[in-house]
C-alpha positions as a Markdown table, in Angstrom:
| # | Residue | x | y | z |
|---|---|---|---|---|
| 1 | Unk | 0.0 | 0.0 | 0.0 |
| 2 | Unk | 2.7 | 2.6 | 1.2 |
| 3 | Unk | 4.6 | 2.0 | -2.6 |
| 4 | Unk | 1.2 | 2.7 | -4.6 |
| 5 | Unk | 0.7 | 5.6 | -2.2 |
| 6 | Unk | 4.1 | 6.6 | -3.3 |
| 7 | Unk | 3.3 | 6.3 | -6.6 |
| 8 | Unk | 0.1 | 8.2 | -6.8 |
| 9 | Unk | 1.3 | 11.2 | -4.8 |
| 10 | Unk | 4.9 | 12.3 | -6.8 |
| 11 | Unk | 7.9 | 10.6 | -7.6 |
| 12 | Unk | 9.5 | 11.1 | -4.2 |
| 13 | Unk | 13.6 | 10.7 | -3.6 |
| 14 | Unk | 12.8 | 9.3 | -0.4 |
| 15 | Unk | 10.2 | 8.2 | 2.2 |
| 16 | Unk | 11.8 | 7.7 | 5.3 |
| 17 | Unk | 9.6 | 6.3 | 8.5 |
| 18 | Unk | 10.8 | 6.9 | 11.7 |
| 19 | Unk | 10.4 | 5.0 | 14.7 |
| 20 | Unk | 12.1 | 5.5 | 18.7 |
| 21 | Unk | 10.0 | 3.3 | 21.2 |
| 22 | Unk | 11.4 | 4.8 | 24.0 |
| 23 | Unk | 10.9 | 8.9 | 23.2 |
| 24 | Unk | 7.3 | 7.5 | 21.5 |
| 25 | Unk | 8.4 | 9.0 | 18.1 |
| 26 | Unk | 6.4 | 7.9 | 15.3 |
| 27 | Unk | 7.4 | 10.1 | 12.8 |
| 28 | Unk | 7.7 | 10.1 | 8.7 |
| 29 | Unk | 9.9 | 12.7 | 6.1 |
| 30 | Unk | 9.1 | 12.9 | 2.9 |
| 31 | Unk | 12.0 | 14.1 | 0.7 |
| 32 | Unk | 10.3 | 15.3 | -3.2 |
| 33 | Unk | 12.8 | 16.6 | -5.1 |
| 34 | Unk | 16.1 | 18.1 | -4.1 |
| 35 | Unk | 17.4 | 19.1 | -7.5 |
| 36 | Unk | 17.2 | 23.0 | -6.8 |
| 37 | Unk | 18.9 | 22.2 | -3.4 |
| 38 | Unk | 18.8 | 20.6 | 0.0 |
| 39 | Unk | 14.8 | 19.8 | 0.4 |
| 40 | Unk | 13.2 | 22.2 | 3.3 |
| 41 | Unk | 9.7 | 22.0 | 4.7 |
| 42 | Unk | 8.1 | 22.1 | 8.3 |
| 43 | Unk | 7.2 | 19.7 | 10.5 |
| 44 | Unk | 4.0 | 18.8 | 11.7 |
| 45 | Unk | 2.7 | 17.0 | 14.6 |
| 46 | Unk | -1.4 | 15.8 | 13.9 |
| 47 | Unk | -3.3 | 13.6 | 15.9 |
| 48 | Unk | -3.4 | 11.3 | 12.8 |
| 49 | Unk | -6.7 | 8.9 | 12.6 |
| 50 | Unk | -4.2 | 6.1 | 10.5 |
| 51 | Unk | -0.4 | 6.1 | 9.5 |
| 52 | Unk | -1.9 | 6.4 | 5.8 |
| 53 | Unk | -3.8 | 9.2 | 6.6 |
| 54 | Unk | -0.4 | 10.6 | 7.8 |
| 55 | Unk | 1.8 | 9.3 | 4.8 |
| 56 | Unk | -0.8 | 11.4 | 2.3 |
| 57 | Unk | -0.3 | 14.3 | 3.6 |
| 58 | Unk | 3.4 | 14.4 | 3.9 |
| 59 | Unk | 3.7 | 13.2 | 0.6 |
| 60 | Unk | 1.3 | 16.0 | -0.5 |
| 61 | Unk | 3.2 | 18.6 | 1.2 |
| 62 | Unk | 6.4 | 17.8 | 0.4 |
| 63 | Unk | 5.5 | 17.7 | -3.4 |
| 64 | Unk | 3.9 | 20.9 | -3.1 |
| 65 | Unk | 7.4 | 22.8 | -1.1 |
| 66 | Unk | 9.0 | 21.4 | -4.3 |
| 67 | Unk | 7.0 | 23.8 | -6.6 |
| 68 | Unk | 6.6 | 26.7 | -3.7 |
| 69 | Unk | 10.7 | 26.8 | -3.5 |
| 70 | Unk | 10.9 | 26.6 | -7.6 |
| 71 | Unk | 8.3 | 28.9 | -8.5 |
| 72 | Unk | 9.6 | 31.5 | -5.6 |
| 73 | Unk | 13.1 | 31.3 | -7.2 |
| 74 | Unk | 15.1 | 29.7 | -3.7 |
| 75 | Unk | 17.4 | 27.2 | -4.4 |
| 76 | Unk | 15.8 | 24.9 | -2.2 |
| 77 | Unk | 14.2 | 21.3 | -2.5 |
| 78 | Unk | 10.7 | 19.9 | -1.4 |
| 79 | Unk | 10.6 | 17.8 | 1.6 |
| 80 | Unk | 8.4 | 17.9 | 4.6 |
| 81 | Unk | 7.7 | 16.0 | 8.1 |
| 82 | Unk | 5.3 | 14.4 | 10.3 |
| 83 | Unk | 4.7 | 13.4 | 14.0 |
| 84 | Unk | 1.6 | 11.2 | 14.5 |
| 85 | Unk | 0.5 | 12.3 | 17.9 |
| 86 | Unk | -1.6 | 14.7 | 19.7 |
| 87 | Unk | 0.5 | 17.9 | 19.9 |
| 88 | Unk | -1.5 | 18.3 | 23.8 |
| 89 | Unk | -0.3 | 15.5 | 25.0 |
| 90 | Unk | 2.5 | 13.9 | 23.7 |
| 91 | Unk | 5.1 | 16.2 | 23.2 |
| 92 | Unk | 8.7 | 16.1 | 24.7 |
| 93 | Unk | 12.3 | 17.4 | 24.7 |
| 94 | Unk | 13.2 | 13.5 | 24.2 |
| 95 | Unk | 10.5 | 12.7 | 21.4 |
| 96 | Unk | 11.7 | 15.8 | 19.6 |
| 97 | Unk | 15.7 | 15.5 | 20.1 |
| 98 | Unk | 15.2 | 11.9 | 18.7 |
| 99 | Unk | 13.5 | 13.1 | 15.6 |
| 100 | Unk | 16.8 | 16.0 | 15.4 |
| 101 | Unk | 19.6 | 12.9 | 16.0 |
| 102 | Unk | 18.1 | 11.1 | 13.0 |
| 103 | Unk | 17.9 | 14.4 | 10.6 |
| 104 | Unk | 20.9 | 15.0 | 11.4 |
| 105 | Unk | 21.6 | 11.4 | 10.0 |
| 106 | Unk | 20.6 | 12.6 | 6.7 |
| 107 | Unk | 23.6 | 15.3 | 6.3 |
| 108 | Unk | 21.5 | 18.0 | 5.5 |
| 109 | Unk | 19.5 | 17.3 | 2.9 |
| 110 | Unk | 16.5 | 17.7 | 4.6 |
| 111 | Unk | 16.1 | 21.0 | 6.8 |
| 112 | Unk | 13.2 | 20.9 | 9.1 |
| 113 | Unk | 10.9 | 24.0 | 10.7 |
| 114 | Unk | 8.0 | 25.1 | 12.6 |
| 115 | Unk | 4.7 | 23.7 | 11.1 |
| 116 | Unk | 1.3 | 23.2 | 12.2 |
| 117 | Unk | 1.2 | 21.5 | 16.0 |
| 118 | Unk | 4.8 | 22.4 | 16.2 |
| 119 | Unk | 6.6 | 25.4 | 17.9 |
| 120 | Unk | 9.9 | 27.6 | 18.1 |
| 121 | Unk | 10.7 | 25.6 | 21.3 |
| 122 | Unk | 10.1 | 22.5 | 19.6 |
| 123 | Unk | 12.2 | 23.6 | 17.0 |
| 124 | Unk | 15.6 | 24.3 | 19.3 |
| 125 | Unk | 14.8 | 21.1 | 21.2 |
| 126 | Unk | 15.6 | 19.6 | 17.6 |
| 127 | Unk | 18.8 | 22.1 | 17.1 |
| 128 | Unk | 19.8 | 20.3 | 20.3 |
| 129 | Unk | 20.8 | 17.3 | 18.0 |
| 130 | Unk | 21.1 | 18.7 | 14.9 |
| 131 | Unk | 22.0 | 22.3 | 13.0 |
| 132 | Unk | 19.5 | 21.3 | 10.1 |
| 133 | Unk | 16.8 | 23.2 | 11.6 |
| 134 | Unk | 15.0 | 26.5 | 10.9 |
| 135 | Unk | 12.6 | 28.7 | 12.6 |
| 136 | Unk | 14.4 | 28.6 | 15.9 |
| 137 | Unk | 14.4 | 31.7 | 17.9 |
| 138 | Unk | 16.7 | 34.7 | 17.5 |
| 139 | Unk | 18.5 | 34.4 | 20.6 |
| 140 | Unk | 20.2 | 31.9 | 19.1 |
| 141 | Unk | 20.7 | 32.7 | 15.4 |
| 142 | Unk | 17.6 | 31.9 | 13.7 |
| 143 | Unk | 14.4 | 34.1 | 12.6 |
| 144 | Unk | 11.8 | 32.8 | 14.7 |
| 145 | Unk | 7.8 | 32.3 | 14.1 |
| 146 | Unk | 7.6 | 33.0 | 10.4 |
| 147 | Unk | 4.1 | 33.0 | 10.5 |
| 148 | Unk | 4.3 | 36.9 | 10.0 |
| 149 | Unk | 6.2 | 36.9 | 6.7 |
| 150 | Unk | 3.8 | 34.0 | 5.0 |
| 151 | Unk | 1.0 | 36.2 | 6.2 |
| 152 | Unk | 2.8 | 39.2 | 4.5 |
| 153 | Unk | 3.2 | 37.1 | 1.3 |
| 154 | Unk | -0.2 | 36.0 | 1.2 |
| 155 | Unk | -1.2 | 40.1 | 1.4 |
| 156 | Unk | 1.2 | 40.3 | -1.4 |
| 157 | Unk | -0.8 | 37.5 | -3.5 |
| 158 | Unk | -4.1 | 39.2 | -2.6 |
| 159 | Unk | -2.5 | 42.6 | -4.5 |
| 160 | Unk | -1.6 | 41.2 | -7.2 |
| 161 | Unk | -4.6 | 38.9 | -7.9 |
| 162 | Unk | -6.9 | 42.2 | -7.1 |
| 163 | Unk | -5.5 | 44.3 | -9.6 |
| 164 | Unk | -5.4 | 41.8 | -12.4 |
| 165 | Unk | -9.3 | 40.8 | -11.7 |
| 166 | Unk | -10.4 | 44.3 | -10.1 |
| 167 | Unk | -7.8 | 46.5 | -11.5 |
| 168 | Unk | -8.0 | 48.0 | -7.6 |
| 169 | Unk | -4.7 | 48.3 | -6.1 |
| 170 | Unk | -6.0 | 48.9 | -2.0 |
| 171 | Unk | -8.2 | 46.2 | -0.3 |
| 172 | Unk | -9.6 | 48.7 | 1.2 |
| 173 | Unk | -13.4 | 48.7 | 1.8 |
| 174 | Unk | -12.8 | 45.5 | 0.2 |
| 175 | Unk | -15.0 | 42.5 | 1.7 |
| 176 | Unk | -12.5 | 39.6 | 2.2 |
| 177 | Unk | -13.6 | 36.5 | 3.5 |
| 178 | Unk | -10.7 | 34.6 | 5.9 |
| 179 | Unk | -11.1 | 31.1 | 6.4 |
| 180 | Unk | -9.2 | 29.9 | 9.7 |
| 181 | Unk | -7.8 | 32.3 | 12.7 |
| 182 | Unk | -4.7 | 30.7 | 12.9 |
| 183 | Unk | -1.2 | 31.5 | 13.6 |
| 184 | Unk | -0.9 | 32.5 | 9.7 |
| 185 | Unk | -4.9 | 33.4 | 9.0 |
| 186 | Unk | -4.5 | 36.0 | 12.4 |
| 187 | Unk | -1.7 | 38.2 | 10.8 |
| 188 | Unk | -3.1 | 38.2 | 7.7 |
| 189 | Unk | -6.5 | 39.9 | 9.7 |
| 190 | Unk | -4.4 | 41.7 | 11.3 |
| 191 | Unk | -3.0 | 43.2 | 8.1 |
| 192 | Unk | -6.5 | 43.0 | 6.5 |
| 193 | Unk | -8.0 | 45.5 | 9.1 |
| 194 | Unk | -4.6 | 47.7 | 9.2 |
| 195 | Unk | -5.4 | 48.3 | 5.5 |
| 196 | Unk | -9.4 | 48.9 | 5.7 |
| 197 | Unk | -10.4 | 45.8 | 4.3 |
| 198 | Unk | -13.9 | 44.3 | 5.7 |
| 199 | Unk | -12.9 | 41.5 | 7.0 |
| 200 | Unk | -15.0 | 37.9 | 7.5 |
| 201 | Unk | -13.8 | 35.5 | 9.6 |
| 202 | Unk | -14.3 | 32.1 | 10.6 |
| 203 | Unk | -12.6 | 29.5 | 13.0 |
| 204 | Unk | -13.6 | 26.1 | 15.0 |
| 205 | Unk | -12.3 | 27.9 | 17.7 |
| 206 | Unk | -14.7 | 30.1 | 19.4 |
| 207 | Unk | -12.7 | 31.5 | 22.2 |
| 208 | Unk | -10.0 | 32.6 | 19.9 |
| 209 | Unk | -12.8 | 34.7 | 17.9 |
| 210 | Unk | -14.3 | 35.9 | 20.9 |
| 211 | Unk | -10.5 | 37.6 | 21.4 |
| 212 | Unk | -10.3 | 38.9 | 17.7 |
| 213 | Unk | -13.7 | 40.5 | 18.2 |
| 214 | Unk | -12.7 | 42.0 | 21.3 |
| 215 | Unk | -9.4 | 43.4 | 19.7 |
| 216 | Unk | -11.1 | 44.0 | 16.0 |
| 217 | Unk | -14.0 | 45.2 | 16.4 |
| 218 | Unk | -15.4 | 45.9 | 12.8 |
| 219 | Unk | -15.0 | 42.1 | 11.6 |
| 220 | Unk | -17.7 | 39.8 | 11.4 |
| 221 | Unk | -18.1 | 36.2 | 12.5 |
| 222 | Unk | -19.2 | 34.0 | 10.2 |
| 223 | Unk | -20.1 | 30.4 | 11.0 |
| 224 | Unk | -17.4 | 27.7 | 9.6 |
| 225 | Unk | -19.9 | 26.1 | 7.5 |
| 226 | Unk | -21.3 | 29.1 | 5.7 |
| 227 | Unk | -17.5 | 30.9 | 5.3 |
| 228 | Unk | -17.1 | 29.8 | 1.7 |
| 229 | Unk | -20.8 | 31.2 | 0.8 |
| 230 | Unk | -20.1 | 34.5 | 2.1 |
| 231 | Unk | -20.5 | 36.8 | -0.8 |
| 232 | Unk | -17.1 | 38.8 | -1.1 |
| 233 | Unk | -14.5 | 40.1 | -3.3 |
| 234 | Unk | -11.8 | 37.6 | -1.9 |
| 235 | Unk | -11.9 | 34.3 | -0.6 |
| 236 | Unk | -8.8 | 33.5 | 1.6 |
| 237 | Unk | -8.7 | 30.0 | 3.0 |
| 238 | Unk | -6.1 | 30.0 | 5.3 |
| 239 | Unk | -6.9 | 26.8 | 7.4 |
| 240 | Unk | -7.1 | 22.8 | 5.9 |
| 241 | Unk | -6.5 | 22.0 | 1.8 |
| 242 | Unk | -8.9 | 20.8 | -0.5 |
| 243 | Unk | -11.3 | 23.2 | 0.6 |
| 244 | Unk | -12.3 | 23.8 | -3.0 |
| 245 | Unk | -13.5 | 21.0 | -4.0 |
| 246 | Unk | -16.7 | 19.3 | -5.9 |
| 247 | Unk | -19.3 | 20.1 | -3.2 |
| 248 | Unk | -17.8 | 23.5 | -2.0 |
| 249 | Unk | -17.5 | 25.0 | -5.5 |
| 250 | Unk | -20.9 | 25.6 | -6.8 |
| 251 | Unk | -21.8 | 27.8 | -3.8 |
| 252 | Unk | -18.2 | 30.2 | -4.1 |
| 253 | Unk | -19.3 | 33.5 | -4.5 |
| 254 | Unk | -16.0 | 35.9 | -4.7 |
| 255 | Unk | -14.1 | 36.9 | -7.8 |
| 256 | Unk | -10.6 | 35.6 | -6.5 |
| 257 | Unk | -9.4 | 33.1 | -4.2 |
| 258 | Unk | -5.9 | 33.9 | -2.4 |
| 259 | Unk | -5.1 | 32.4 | 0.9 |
| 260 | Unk | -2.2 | 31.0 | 2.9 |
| 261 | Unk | -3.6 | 26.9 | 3.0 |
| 262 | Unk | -1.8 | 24.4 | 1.7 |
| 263 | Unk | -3.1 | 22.3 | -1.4 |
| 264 | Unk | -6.2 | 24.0 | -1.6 |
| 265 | Unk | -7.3 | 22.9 | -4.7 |
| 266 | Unk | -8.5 | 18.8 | -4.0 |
| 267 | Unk | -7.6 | 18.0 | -7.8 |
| 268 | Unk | -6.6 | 20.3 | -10.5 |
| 269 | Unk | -9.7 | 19.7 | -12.4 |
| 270 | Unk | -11.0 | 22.1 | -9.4 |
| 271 | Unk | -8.3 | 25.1 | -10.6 |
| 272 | Unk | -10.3 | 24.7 | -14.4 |
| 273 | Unk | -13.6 | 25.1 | -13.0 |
| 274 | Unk | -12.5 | 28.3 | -11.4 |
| 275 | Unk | -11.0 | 29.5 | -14.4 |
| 276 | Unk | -14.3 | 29.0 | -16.3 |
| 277 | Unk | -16.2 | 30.5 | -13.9 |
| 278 | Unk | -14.5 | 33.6 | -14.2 |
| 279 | Unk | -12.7 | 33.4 | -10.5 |
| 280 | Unk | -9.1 | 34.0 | -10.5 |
| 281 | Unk | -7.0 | 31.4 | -8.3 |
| 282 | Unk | -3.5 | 32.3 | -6.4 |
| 283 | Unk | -1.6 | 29.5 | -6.7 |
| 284 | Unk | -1.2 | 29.1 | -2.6 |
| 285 | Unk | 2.1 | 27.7 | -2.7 |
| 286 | Unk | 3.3 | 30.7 | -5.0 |
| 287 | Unk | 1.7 | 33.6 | -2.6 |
| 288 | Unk | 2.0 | 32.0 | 0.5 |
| 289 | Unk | 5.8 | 31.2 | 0.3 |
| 290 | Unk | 6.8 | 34.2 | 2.7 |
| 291 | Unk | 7.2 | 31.5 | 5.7 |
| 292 | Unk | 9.8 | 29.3 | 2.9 |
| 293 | Unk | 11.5 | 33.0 | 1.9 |
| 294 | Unk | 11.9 | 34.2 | 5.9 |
| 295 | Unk | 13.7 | 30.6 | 6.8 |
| 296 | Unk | 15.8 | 30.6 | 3.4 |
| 297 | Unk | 16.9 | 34.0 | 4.9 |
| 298 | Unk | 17.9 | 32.5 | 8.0 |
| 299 | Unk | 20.2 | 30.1 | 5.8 |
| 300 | Unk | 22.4 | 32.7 | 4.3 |
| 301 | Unk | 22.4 | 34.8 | 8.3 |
| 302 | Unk | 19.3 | 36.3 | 8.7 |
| 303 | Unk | 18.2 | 39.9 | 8.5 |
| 304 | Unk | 14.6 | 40.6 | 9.0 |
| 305 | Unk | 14.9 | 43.5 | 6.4 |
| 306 | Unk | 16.2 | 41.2 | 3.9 |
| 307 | Unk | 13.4 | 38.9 | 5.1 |
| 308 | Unk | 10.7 | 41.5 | 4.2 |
| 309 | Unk | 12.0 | 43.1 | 1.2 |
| 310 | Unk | 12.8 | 39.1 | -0.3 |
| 311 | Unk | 8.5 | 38.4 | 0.9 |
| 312 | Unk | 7.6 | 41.3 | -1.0 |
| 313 | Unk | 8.6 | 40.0 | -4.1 |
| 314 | Unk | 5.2 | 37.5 | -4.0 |
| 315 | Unk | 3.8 | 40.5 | -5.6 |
| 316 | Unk | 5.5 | 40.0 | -8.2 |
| 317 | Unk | 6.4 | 36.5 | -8.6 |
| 318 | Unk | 1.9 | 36.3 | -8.5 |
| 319 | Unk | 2.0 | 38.4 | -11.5 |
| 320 | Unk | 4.4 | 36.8 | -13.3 |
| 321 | Unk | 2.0 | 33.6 | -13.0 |
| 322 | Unk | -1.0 | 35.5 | -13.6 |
| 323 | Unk | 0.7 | 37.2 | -17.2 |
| 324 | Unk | 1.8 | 33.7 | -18.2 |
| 325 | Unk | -1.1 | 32.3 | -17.8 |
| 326 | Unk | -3.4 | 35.0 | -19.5 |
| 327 | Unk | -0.5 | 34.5 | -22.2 |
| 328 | Unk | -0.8 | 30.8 | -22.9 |
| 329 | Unk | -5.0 | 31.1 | -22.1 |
| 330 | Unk | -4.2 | 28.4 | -19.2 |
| 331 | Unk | -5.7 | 28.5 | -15.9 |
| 332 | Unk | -3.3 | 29.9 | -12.9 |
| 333 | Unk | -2.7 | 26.9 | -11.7 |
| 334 | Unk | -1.5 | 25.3 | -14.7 |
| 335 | Unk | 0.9 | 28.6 | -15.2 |
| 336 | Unk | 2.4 | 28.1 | -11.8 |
| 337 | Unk | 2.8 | 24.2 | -12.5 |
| 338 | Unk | 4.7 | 24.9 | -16.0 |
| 339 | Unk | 6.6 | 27.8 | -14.3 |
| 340 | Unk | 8.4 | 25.5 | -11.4 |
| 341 | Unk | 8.4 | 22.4 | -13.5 |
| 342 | Unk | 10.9 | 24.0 | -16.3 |
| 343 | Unk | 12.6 | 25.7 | -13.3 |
| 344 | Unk | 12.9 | 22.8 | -12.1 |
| 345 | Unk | 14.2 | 20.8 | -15.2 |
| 346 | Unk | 16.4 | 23.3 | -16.2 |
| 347 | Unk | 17.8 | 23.2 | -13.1 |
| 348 | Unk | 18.0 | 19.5 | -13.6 |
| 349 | Unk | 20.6 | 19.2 | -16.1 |
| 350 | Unk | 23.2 | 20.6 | -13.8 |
| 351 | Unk | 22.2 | 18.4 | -11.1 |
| 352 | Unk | 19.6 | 15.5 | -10.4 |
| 353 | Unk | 19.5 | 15.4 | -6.6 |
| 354 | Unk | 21.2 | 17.2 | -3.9 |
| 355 | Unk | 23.5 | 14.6 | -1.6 |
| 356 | Unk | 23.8 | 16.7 | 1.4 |
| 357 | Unk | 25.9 | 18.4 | 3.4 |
| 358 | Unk | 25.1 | 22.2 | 3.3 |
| 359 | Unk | 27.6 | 24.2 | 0.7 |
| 360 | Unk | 27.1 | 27.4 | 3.4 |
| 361 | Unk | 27.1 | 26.9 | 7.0 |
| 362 | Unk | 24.4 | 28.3 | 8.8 |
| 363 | Unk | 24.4 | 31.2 | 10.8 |
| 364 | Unk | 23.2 | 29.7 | 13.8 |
| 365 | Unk | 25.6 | 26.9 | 13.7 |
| 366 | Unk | 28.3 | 29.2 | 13.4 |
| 367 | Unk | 27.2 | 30.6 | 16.6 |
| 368 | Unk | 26.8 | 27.5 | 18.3 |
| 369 | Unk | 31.0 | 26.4 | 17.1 |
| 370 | Unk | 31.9 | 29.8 | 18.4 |
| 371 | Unk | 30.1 | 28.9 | 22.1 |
| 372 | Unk | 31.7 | 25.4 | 21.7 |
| 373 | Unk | 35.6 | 27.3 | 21.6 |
């Protein structure tokens, strides 16, 4: 089952399960493609129903870091992580430090980060054991939660897609409907509201509204259920994938959809249907790359301007998609594809697979040498 799984979701380099009795780790890394570079992608810690249920979605997520890092331009490959386990109850320093000792096995070529279920302690827990790790804090070298900087991307997308549909270049006054008030769908409202924008929000999470009220008070509060109905200019799913989808479609009533959630599209049939409805799609793993751009940063020694000024260019790297794709009369979705895929094979000819072993230390690591003297 695992091989046609395989199979069916991307022709991964490697699939690597991971199992310490004794820490309780149960973990899997999926590594897509590293021909652009050393394959970099969060980890995530989910309360999995079934280990398949877990191996889909790391194999979908890793696939799609392959095409966010090629269509943002980072030399970086696609890889991603998993923890089966209730991120409430399970965690530890030991489960965590286990997972870093066997990264660190794999010589760097796959760097791991902050995802959902997963935090900036977590992350220097696994920096204990390994320096292939991003998104720790920036006491000790790294860049932190870069939950801010995808949120800024995604804002970026939204501007772009706007003034190719709406020829508008301010949200503001602009109704925008926000799908999940999480760590990346808060700072986008946050930005949202900043900006003048009237904001719909929903969540499962009914406390964590009740504080967003409380602190915005013009947004509305729209049931979870009835979110993707809301009449609006912009629908922003920023919570689970395949949220458009064969039921969900037929009630969409917004001119663009642009939001930070991973895979959003269930099958790519769903990005036509869009196109012929006349709703323009931002490829989510072109506009909501900032989180990818902020941790590259930290690679090279990280500078929060040159964080915000690299995010920024999602403006542009959204247009580019959307002119190719009014070009070659394709859907966005297909433009984005046929963007990182020649990237990609271009790319290829100099070199199939990265083997590991950073070329550029990190700047962290260098820190943590310099304690070691």
């Amino acid at each position: 089952m695992s091989f046609e799984l395989i199979k069916k979701h991307g022709d991964h380099e490697e699939v690597l399960f991971v199992n310490n009795k004794k820490t309780g780790l149960k973990a899997i890394i999926a590594i897509h493609n590293t021909a652009l570079g050393p394959a970099l992608g969060g980890l995530r810690m989910v309360d999995y129903k079934t280990e398949e249920e877990a191996l889909i979605d790391v194999l979908r997520l890793s696939k799609g870091m392959t095409y966010k890092a090629a269509a943002s331009g980072l030399n970086l490959g696609g890889g991603k992580a998993v923890i089966i386990g209730d991120p409430k109850k399970h965690k530890t320093e030991a489960l965590f430090r286990s997972l870093g000792a066997f990264i660190n096995s794999l010589q760097g070529r796959y760097i791991t980060a902050e995802d959902v279920g997963t935090t900036v302690q977590d992350m220097e827990h696994i920096f204990m054991e390994t320096p292939y790790v991003t998104g720790i804090s920036r006491a000790l070298g790294g860049s932190g939660n870069p939950s801010p900087h995808t949120a800024q991307g995604v804002f970026m997308g939204i501007k772009a897609a706007i003034e190719m549909q709406l020829q508008e270049d301010s949200v503001k006054d602009m109704r925008i409907a926000v799908q999940g008030a999480g760590s990346v769908g808060g700072h986008l409202l946050e930005i949202l509201y900043k900006e003048g924008a009237k904001v719909f929000i929903s969540d499962i999470d009914t406390e964590k509204l009740k504080t967003l009220k409380e602190k915005y008070p013009n947004i509305t509060i729209v049931d979870p259920k009835e979110i993707l109905k809301t009449p609006c200019e912009v629908l922003a799913p920023c919570a689970l994938g395949a949220v458009i989808n064969d039921e969900t479609l037929p009630y969409l009533q917004c001119k663009v959809v642009a939001g930070a959630a991973n895979n959003q599209l269930e099958s790519f049939k769903h990005g036509v249907q869009l196109h012929d409805r006349g709703i323009l799609y931002a490829p989510d793993y072109v506009i909501n790359s900032g989180g990818l751009i902020n941790v590259f940063v930290e690679l090279e020694g990280y500078s929060y301007e040159r964080a915000s000024e690299k995010t920024a260019q999602v403006y542009d790297n959204t247009k580019a998609i959307f002119s190719l794709a009014k070009e070659k009369s394709i859907p966005s979705h297909q433009a984005a594809l046929d963007f990182a895929e020649n990237r990609i094979k271009s790319i290829s000819a100099i070199r199939e697979t990265y083997h590991g072993r950073l070329l550029r230390p990190f700047s962290h690591l260098i820190g943590m040498k310099n304690r070691q003297k």
